[in-house]
C-alpha positions as CSV (number, residue, x, y, z in Angstrom):
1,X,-203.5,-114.6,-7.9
2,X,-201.4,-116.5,-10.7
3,X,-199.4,-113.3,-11.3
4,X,-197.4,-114.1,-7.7
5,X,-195.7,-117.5,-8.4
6,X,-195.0,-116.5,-12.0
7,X,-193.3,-113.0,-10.9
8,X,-191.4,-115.3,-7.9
9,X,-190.4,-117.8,-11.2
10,X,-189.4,-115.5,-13.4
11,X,-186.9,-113.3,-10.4
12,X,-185.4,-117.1,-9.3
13,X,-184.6,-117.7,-12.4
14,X,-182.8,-114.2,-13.1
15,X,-180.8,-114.7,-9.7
16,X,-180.0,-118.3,-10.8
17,X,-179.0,-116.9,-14.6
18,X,-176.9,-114.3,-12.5
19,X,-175.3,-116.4,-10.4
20,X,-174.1,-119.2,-12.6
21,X,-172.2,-116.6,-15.2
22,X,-170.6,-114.8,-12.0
23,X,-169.5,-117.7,-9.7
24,X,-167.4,-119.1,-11.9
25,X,-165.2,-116.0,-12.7
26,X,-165.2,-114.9,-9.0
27,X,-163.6,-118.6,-8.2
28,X,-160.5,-117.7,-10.6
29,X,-160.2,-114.0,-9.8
30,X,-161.1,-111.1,-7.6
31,X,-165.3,-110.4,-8.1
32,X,-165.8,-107.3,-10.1
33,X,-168.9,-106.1,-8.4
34,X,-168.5,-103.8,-5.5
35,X,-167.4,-100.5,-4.3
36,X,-163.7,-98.9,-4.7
37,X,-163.2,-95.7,-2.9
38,X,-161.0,-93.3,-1.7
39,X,-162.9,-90.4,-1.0
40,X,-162.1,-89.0,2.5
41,X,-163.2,-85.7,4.2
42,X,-161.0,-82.9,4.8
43,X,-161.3,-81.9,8.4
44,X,-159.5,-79.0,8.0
45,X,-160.8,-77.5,4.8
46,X,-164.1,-78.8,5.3
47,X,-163.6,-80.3,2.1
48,X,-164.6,-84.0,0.4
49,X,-161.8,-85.4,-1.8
50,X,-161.5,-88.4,-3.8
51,X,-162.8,-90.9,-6.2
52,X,-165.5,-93.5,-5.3
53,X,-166.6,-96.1,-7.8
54,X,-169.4,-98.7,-7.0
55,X,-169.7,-101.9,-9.9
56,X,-172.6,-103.2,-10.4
57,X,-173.5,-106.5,-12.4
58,X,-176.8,-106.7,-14.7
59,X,-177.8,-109.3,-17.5
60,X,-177.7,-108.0,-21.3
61,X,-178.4,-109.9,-24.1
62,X,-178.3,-113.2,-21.8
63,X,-174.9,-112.0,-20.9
64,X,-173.6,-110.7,-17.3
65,X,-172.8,-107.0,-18.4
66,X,-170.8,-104.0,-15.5
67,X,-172.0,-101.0,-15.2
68,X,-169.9,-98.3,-12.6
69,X,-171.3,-95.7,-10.4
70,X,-169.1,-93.1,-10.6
71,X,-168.6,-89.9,-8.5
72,X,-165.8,-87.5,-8.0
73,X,-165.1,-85.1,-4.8
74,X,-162.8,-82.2,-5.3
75,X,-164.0,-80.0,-2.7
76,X,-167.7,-81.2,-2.9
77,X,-169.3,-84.2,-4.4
78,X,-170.3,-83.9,-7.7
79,X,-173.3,-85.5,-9.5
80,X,-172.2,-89.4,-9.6
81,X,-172.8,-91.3,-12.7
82,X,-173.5,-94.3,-14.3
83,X,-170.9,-95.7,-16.8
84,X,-170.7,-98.7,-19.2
85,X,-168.1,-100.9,-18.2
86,X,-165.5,-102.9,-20.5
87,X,-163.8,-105.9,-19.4
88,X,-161.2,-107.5,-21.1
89,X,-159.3,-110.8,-20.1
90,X,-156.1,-107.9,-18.3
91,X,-158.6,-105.5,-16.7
92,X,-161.1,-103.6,-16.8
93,X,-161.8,-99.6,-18.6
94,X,-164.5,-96.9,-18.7
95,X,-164.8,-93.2,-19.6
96,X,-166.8,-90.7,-17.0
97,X,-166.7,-87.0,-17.1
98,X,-164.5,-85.5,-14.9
99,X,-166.1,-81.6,-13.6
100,X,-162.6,-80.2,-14.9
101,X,-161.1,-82.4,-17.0
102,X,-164.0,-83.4,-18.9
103,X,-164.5,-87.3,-20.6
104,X,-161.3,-88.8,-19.1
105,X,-160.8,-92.6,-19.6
106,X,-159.7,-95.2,-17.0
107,X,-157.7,-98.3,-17.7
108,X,-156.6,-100.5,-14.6
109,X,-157.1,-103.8,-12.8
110,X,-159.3,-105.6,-10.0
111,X,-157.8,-107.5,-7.0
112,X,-158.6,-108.4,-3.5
113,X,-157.5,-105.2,-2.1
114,X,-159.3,-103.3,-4.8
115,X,-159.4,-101.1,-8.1
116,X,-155.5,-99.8,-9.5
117,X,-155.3,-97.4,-12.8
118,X,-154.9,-94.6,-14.4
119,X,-157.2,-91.8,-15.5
120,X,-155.6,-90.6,-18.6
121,X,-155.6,-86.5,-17.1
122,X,-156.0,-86.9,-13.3
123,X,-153.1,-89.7,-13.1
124,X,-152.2,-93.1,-11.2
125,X,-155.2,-94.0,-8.5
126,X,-155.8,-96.8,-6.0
127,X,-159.5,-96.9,-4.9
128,X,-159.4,-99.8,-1.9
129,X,-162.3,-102.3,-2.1
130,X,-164.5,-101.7,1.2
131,X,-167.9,-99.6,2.0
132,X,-168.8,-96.0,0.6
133,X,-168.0,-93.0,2.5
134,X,-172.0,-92.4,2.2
135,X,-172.3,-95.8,4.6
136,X,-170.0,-94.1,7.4
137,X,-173.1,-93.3,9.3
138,X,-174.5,-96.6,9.2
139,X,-171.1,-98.6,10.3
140,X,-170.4,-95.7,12.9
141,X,-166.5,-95.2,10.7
């Protein structure tokens, strides 16, 4: 019967630890967390295509700490995949393993429209901030 209020204690105060070290970065910039995609079916090859990448935030070493979902579509989704993220004070980077390319590394920026970069071997991308292509059903898109 104790273990309730001490479980609800402990989850507050990992929300309120959360949400302290994000608010203020989100009041200055774009937030980091959320999803980038623009993956898009091909009607007429019956094909998906694209790049969709969903940050996440979690709490390291008392630290907030971004992780990145990744998945890429070149004809049919692949395996997605979870991805450290670095951020430094001019963008953001990560490495994920393209089915292809292989490792391939991405260097680019976060705004209000969403995530711009470069993969070193698949070139220059713009993933617009919004909802996955996996919520389409849900939203009726």
């Amino acid at each position: 019967m104790h273990l309730r209020p001490l479980c609800l204690t402990l989850m507050c105060m990992t929300l309120a630890i959360m949400g302290t070290s994000v608010m203020p970065a989100a009041a200055d910039a774009a937030k980091l967390q959320g999803i980038y995609s623009n993956m898009e079916p091909s009607v007429e090859q019956g094909e998906l295509l694209g790049i969709e990448v969903f940050i996440l935030p979690h709490v390291r070493d008392d630290e907030v700490a971004y992780v990145a979902l990744v998945q890429f579509a070149d004809g049919l989704p692949m395996r997605p995949q979870l991805v450290d993220v670095t951020i430094q004070e001019d963008g953001i980077s990560f490495s994920a393993v393209h089915p292809v390319e292989g490792e391939i590394e991405f260097e680019g920026s976060i705004d209000m429209e969403g995530l711009t970069g470069r993969f070193d071997a698949l070139g220059e991308v713009s993933l617009p901030r919004g909802e996955s292509i996996w919520q389409w059903g849900a939203s009726g898109r």
